[in-house]
mmCIF file of the N, C-alpha and C atoms, coordinates in Angstrom:
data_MODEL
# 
_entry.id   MODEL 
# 
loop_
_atom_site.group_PDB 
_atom_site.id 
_atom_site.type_symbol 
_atom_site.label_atom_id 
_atom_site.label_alt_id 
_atom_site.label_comp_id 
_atom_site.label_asym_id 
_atom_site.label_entity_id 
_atom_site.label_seq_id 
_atom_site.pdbx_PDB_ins_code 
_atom_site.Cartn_x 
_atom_site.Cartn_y 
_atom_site.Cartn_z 
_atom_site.occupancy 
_atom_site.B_iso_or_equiv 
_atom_site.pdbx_formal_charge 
_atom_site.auth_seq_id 
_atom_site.auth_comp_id 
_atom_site.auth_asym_id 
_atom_site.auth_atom_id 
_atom_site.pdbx_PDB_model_num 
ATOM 1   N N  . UNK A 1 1  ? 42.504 -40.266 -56.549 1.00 0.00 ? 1  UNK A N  1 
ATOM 2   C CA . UNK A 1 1  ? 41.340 -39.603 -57.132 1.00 0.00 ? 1  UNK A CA 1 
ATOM 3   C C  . UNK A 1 1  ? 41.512 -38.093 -57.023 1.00 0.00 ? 1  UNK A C  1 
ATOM 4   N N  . UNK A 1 2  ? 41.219 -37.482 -57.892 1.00 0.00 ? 2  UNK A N  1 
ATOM 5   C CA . UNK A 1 2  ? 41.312 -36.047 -58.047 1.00 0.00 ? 2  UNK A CA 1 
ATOM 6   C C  . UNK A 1 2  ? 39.918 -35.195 -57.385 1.00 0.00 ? 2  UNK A C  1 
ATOM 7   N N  . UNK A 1 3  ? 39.895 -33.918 -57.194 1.00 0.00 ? 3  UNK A N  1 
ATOM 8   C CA . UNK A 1 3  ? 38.677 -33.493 -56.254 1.00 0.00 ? 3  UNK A CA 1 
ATOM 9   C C  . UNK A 1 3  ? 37.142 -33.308 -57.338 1.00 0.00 ? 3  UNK A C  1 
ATOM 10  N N  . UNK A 1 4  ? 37.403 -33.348 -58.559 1.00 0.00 ? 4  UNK A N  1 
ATOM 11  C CA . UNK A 1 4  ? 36.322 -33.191 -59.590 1.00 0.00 ? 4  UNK A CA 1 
ATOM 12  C C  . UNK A 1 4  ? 35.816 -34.250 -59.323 1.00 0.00 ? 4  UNK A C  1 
ATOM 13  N N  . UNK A 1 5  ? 36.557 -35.750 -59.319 1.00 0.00 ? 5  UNK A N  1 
ATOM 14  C CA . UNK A 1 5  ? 35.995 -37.272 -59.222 1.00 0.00 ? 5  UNK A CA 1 
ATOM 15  C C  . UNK A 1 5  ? 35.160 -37.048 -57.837 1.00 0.00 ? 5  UNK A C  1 
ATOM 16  N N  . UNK A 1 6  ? 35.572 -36.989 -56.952 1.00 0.00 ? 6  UNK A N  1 
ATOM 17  C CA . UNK A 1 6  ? 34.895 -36.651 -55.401 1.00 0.00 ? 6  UNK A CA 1 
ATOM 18  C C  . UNK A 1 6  ? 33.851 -36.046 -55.281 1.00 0.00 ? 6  UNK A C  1 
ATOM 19  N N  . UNK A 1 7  ? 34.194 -34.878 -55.860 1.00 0.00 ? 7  UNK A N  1 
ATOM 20  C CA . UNK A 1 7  ? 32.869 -33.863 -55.688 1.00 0.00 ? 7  UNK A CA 1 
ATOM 21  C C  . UNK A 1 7  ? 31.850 -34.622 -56.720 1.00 0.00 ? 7  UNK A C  1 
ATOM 22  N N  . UNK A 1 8  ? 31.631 -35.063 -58.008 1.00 0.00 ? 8  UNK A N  1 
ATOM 23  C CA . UNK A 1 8  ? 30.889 -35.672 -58.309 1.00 0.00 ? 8  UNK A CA 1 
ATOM 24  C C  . UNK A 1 8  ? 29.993 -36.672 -58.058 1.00 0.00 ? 8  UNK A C  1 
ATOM 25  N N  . UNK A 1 9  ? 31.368 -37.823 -57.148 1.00 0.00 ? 9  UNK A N  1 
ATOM 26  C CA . UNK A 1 9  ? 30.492 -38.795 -56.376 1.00 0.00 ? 9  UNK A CA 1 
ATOM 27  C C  . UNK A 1 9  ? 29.335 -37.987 -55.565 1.00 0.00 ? 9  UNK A C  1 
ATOM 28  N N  . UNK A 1 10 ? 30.160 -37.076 -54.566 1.00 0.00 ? 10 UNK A N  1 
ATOM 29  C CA . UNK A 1 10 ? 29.651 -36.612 -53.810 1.00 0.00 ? 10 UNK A CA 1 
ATOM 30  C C  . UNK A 1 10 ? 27.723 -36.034 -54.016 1.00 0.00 ? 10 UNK A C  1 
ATOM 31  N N  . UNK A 1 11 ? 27.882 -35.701 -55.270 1.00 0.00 ? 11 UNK A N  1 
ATOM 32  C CA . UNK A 1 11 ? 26.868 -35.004 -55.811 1.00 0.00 ? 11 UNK A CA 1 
ATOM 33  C C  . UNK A 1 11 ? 25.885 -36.006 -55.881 1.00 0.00 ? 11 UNK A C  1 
ATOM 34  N N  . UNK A 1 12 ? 26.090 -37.288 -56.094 1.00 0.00 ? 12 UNK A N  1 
ATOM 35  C CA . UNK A 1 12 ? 25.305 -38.390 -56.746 1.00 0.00 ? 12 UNK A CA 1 
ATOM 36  C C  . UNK A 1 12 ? 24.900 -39.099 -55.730 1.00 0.00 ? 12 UNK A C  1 
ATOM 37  N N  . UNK A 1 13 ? 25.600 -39.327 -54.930 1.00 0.00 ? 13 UNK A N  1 
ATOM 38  C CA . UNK A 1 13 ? 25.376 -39.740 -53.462 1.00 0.00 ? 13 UNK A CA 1 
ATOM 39  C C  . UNK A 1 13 ? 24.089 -38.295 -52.569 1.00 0.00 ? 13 UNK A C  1 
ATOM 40  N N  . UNK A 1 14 ? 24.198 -37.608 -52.795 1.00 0.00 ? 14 UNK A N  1 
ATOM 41  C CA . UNK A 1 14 ? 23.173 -36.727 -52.210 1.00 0.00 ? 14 UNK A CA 1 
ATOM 42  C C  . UNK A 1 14 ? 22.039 -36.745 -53.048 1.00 0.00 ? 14 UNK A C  1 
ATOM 43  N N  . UNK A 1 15 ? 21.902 -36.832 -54.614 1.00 0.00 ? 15 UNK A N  1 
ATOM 44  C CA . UNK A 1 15 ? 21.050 -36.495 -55.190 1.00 0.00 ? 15 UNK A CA 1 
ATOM 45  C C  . UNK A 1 15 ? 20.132 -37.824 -54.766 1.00 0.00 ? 15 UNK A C  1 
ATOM 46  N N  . UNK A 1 16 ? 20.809 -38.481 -54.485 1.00 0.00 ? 16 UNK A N  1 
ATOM 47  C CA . UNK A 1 16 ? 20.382 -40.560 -54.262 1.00 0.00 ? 16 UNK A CA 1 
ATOM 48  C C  . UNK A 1 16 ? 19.653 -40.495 -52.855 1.00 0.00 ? 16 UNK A C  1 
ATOM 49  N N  . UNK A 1 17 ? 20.552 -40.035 -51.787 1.00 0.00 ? 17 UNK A N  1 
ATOM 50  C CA . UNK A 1 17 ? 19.427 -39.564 -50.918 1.00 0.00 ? 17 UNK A CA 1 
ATOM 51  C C  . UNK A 1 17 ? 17.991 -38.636 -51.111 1.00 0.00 ? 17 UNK A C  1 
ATOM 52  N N  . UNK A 1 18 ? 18.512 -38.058 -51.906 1.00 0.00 ? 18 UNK A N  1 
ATOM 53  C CA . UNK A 1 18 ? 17.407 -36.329 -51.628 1.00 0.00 ? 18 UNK A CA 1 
ATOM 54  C C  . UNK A 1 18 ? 16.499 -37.338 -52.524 1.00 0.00 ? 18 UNK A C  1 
ATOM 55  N N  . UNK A 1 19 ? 16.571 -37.977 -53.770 1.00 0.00 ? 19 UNK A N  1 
ATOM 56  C CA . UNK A 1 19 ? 15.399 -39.108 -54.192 1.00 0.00 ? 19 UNK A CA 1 
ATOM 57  C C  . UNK A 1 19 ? 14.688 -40.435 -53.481 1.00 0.00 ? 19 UNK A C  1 
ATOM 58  N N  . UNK A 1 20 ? 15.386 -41.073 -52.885 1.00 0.00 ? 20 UNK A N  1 
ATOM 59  C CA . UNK A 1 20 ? 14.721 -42.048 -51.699 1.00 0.00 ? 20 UNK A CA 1 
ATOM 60  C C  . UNK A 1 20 ? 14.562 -41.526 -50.599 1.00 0.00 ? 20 UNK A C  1 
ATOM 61  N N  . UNK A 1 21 ? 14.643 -40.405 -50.176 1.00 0.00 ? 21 UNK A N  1 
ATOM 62  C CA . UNK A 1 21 ? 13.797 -39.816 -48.901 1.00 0.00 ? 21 UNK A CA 1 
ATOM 63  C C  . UNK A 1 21 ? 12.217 -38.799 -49.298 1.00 0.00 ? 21 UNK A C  1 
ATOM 64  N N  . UNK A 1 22 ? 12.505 -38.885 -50.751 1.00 0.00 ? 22 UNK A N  1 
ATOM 65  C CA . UNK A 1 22 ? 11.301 -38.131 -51.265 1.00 0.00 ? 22 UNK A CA 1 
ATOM 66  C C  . UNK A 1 22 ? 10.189 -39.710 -51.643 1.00 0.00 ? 22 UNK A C  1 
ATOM 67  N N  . UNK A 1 23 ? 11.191 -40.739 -52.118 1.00 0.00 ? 23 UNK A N  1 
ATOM 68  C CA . UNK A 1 23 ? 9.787  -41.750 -52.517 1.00 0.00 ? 23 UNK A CA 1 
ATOM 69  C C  . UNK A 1 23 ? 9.719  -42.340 -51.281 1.00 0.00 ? 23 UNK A C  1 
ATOM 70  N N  . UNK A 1 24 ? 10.428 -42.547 -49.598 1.00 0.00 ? 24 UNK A N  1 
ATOM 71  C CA . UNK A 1 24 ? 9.824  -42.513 -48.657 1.00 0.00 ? 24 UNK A CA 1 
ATOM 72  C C  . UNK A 1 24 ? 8.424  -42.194 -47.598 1.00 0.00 ? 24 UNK A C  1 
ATOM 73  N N  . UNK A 1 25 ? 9.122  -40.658 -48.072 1.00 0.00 ? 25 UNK A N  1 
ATOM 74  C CA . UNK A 1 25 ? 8.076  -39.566 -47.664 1.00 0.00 ? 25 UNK A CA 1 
ATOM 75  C C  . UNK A 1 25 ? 6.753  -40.349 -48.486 1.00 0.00 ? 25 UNK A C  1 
ATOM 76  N N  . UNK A 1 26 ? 6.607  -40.236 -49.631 1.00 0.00 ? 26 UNK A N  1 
ATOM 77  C CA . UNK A 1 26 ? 5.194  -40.281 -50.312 1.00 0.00 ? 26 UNK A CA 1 
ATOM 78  C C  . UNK A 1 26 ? 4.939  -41.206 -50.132 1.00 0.00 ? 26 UNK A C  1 
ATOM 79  N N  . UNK A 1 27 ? 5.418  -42.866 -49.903 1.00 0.00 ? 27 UNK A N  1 
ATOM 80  C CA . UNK A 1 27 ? 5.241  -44.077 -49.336 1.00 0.00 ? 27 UNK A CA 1 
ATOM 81  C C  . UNK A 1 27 ? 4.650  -44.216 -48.086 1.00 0.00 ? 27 UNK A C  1 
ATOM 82  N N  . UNK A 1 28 ? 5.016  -43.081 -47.216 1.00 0.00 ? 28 UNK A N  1 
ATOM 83  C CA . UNK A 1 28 ? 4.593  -43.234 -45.719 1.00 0.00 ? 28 UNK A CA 1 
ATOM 84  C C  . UNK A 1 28 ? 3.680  -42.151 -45.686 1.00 0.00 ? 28 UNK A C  1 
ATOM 85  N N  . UNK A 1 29 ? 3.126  -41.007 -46.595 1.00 0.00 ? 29 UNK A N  1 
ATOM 86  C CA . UNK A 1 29 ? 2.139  -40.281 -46.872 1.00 0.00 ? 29 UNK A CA 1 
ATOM 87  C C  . UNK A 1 29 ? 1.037  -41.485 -47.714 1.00 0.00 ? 29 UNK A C  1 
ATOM 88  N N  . UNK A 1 30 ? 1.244  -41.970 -48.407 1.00 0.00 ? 30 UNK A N  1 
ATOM 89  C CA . UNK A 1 30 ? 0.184  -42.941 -49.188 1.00 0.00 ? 30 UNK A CA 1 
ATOM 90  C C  . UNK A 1 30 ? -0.308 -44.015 -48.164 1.00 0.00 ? 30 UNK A C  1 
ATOM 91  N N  . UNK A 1 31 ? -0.060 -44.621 -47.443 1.00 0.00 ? 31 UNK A N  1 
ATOM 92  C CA . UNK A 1 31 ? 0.041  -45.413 -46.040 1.00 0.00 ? 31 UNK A CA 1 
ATOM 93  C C  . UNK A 1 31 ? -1.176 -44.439 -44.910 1.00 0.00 ? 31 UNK A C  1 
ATOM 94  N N  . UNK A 1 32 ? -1.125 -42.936 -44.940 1.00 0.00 ? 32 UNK A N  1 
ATOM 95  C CA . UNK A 1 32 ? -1.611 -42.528 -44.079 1.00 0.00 ? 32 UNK A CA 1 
ATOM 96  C C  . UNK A 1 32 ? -1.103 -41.804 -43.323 1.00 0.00 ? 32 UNK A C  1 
ATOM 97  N N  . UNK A 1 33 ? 0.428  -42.084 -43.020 1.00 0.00 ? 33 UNK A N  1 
ATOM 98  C CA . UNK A 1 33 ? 0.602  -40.988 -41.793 1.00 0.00 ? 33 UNK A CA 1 
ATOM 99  C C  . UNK A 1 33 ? 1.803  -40.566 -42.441 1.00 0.00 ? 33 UNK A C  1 
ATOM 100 N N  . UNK A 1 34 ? 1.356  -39.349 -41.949 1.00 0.00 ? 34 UNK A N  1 
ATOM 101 C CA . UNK A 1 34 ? 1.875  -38.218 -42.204 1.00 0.00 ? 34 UNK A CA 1 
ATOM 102 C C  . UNK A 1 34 ? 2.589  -37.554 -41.769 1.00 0.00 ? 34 UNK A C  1 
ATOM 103 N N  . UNK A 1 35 ? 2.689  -37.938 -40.332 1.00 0.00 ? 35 UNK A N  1 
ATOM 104 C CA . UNK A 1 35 ? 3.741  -37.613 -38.939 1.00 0.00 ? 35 UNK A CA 1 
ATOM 105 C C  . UNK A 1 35 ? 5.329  -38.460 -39.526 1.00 0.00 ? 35 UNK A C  1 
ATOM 106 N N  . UNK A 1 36 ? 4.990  -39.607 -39.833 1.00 0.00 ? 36 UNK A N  1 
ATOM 107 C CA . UNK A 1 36 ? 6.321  -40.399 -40.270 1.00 0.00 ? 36 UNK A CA 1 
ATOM 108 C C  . UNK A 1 36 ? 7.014  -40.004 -41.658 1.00 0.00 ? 36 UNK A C  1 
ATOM 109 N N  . UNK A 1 37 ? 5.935  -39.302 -42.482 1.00 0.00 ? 37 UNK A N  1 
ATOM 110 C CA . UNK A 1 37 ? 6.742  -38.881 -43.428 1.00 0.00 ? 37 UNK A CA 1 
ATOM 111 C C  . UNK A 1 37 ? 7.232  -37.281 -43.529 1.00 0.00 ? 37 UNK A C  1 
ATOM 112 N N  . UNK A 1 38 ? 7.317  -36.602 -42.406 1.00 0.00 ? 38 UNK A N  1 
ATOM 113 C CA . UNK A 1 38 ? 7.700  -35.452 -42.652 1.00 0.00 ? 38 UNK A CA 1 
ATOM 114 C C  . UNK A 1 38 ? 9.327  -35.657 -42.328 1.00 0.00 ? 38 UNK A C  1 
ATOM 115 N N  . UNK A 1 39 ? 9.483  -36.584 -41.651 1.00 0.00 ? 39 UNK A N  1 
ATOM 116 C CA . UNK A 1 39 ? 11.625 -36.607 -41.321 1.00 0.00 ? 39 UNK A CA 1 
ATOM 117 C C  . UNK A 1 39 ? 11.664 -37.044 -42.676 1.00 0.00 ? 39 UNK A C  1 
ATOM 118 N N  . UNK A 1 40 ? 11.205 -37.778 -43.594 1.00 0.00 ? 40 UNK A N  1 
ATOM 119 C CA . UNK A 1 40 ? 12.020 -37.410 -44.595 1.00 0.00 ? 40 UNK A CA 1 
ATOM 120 C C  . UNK A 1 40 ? 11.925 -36.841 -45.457 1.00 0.00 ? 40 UNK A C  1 
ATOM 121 N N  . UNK A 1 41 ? 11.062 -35.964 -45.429 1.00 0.00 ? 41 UNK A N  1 
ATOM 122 C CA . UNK A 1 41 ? 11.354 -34.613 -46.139 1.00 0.00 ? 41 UNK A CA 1 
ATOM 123 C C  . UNK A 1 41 ? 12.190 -33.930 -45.649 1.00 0.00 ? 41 UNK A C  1 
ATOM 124 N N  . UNK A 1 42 ? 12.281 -33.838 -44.927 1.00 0.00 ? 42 UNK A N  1 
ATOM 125 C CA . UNK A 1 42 ? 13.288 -32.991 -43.920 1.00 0.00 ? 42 UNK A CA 1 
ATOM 126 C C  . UNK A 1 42 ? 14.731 -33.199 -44.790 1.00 0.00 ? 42 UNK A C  1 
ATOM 127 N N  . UNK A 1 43 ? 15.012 -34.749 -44.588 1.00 0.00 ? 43 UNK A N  1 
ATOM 128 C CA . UNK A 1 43 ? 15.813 -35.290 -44.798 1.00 0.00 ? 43 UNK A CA 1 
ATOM 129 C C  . UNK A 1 43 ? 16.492 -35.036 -46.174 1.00 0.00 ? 43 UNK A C  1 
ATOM 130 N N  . UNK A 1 44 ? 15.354 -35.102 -47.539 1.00 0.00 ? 44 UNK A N  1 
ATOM 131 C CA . UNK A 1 44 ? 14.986 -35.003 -48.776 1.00 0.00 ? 44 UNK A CA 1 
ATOM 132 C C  . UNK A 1 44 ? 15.715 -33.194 -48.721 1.00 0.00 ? 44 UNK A C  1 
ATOM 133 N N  . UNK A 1 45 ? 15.280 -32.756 -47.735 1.00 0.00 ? 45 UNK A N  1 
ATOM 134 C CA . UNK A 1 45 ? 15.759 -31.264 -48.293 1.00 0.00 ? 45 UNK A CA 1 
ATOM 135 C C  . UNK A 1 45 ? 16.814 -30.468 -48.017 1.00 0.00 ? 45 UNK A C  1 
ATOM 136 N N  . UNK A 1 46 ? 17.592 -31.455 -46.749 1.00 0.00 ? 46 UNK A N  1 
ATOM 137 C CA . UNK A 1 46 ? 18.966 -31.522 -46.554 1.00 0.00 ? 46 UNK A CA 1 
ATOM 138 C C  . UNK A 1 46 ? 19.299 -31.737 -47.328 1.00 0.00 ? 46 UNK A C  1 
ATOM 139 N N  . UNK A 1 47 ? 19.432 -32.891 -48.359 1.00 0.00 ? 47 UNK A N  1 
ATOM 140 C CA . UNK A 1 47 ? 20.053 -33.802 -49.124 1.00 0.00 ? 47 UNK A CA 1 
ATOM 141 C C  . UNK A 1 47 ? 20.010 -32.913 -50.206 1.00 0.00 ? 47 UNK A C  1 
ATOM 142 N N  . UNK A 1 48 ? 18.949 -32.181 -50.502 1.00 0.00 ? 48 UNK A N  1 
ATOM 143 C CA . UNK A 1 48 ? 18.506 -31.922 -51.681 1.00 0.00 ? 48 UNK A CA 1 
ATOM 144 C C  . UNK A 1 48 ? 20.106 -30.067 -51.744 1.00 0.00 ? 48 UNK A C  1 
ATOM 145 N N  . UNK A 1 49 ? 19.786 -29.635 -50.397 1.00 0.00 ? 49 UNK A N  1 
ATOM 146 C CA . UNK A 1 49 ? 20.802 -28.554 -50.147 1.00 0.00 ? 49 UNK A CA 1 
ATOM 147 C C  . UNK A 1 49 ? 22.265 -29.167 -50.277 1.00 0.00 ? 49 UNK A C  1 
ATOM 148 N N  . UNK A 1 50 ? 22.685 -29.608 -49.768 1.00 0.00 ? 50 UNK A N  1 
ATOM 149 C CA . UNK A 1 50 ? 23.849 -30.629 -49.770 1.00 0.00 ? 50 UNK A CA 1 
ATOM 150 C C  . UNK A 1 50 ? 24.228 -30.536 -51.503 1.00 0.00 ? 50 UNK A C  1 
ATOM 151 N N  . UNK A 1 51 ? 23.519 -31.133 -51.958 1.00 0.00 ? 51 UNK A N  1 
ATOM 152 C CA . UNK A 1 51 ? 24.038 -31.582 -53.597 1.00 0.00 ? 51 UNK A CA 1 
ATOM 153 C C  . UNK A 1 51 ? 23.980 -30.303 -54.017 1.00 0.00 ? 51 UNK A C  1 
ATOM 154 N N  . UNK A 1 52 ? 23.820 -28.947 -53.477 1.00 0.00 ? 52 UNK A N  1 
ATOM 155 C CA . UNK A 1 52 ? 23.588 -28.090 -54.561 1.00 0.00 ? 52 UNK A CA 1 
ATOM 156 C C  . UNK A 1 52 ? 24.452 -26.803 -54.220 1.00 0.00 ? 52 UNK A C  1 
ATOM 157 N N  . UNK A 1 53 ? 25.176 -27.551 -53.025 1.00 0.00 ? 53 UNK A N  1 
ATOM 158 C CA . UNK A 1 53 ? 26.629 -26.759 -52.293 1.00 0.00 ? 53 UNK A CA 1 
ATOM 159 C C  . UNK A 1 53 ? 27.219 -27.668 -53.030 1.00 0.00 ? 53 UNK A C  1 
ATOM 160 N N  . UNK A 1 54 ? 27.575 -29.007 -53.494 1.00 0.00 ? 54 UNK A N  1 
ATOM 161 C CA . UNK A 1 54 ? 28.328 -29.832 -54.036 1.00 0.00 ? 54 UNK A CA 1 
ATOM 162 C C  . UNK A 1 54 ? 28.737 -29.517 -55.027 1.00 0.00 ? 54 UNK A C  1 
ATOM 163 N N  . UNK A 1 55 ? 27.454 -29.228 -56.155 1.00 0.00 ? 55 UNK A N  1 
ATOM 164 C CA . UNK A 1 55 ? 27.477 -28.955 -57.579 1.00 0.00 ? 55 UNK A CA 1 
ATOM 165 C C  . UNK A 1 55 ? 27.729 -27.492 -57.596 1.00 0.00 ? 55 UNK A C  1 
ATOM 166 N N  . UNK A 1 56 ? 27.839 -26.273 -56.513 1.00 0.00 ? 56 UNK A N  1 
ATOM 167 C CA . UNK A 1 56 ? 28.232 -25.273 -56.756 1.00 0.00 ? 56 UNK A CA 1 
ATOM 168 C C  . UNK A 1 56 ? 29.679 -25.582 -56.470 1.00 0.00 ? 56 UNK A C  1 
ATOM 169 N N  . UNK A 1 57 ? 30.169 -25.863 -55.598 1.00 0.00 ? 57 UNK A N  1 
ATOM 170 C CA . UNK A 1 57 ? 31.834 -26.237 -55.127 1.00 0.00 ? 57 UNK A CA 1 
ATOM 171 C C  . UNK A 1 57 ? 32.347 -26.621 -57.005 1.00 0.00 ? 57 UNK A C  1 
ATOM 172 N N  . UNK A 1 58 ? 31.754 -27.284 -57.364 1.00 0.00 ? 58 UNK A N  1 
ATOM 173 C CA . UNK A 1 58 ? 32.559 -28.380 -58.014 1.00 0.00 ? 58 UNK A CA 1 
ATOM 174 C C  . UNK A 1 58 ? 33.083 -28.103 -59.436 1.00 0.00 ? 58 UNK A C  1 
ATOM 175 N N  . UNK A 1 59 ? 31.702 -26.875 -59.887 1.00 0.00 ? 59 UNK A N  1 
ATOM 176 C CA . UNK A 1 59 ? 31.588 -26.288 -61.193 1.00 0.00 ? 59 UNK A CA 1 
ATOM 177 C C  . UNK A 1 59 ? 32.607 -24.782 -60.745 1.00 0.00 ? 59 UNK A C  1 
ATOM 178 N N  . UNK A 1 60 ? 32.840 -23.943 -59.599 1.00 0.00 ? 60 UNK A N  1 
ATOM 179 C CA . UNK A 1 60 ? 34.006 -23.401 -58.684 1.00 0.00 ? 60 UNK A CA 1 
ATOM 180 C C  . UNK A 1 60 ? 34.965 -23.965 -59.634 1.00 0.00 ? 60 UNK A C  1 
ATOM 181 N N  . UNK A 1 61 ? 35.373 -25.411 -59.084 1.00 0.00 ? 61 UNK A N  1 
ATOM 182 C CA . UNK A 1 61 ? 36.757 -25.909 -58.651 1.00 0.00 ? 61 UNK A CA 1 
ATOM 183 C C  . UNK A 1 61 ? 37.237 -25.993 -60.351 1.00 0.00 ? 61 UNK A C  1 
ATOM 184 N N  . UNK A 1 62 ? 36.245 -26.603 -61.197 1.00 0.00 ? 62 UNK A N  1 
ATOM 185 C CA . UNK A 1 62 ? 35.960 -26.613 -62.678 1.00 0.00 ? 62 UNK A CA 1 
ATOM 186 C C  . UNK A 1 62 ? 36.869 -25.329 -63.657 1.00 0.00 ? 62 UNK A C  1 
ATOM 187 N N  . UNK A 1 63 ? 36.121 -24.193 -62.971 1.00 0.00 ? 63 UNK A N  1 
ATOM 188 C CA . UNK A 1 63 ? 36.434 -23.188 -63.443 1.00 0.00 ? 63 UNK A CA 1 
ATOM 189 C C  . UNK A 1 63 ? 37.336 -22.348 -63.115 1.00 0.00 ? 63 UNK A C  1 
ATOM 190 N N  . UNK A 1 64 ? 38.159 -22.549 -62.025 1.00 0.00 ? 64 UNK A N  1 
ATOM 191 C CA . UNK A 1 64 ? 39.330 -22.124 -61.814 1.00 0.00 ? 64 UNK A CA 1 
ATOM 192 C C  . UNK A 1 64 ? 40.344 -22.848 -61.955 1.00 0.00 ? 64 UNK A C  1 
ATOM 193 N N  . UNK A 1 65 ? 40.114 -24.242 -62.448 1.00 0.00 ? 65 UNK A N  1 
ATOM 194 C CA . UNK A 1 65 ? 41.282 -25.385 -62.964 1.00 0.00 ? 65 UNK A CA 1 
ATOM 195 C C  . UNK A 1 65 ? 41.256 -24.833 -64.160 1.00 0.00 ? 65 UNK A C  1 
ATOM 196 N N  . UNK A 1 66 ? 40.248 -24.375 -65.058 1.00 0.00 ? 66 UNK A N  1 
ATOM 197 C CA . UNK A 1 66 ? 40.482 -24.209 -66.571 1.00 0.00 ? 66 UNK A CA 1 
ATOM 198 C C  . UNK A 1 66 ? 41.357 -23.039 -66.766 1.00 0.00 ? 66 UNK A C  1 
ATOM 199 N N  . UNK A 1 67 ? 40.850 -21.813 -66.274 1.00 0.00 ? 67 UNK A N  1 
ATOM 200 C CA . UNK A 1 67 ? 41.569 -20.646 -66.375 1.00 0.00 ? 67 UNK A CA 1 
ATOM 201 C C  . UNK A 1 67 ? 43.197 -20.747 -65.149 1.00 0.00 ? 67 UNK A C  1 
ATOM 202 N N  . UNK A 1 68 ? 43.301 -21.926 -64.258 1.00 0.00 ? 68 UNK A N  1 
ATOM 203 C CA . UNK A 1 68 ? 44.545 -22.213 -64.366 1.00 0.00 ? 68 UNK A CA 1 
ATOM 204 C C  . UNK A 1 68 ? 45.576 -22.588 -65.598 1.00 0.00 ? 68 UNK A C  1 
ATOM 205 N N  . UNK A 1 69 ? 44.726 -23.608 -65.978 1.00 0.00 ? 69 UNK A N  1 
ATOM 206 C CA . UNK A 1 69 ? 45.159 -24.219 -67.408 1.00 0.00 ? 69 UNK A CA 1 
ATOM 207 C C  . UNK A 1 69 ? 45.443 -22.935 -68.541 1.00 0.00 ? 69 UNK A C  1 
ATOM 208 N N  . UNK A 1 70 ? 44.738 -22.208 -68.496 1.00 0.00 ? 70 UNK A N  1 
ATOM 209 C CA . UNK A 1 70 ? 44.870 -21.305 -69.576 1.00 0.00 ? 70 UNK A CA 1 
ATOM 210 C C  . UNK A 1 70 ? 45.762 -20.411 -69.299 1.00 0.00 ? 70 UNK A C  1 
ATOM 211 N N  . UNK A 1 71 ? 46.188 -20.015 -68.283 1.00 0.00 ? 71 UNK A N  1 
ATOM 212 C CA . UNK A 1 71 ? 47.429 -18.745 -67.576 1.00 0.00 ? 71 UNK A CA 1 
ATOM 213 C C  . UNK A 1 71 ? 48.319 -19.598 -67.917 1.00 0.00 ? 71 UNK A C  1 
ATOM 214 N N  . UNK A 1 72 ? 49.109 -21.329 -67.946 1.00 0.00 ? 72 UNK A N  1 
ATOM 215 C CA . UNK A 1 72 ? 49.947 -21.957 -68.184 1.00 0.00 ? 72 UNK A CA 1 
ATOM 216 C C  . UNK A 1 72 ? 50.355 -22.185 -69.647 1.00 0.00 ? 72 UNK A C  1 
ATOM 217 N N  . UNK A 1 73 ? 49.151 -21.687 -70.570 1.00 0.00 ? 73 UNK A N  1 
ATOM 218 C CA . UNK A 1 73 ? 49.606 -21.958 -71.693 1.00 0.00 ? 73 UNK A CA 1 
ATOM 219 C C  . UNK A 1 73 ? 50.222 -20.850 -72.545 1.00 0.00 ? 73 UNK A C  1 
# 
């Protein structure tokens, strides 16, 4: 697998967290407490940071493969 394939997973896999720790949160806010749903927000906004170092890395790695590509031609 090449690092574009990776970093993508990667991206999708966080965005997947940072979304089921947000319909957590509001699950255990709709329930009442409110103490149990703040870890996953927490969690939700790690996740949510994470994917957005991912998707900066990745669109990086993107754009210096192309203008590699282009110095070769």
């Amino acid at each position: 697998m090449d690092q574009r394939r990776i970093f993508k997973i990667m991206e999708i896999v966080w965005l997947s967290i940072a979304i089921l720790s947000v319909l957590s949160a509001v699950w255990s806010f709709s329930k009442g407490d409110v103490d149990a749903g703040k870890y996953p927000l927490f969690v939700a906004f790690c996740a949510a940071l994470l994917f957005s170092l991912r998707r900066y890395q990745r669109k990086r790695l993107e754009k210096s493969m192309s203008n590699s590509d282009e110095q070769k031609k």
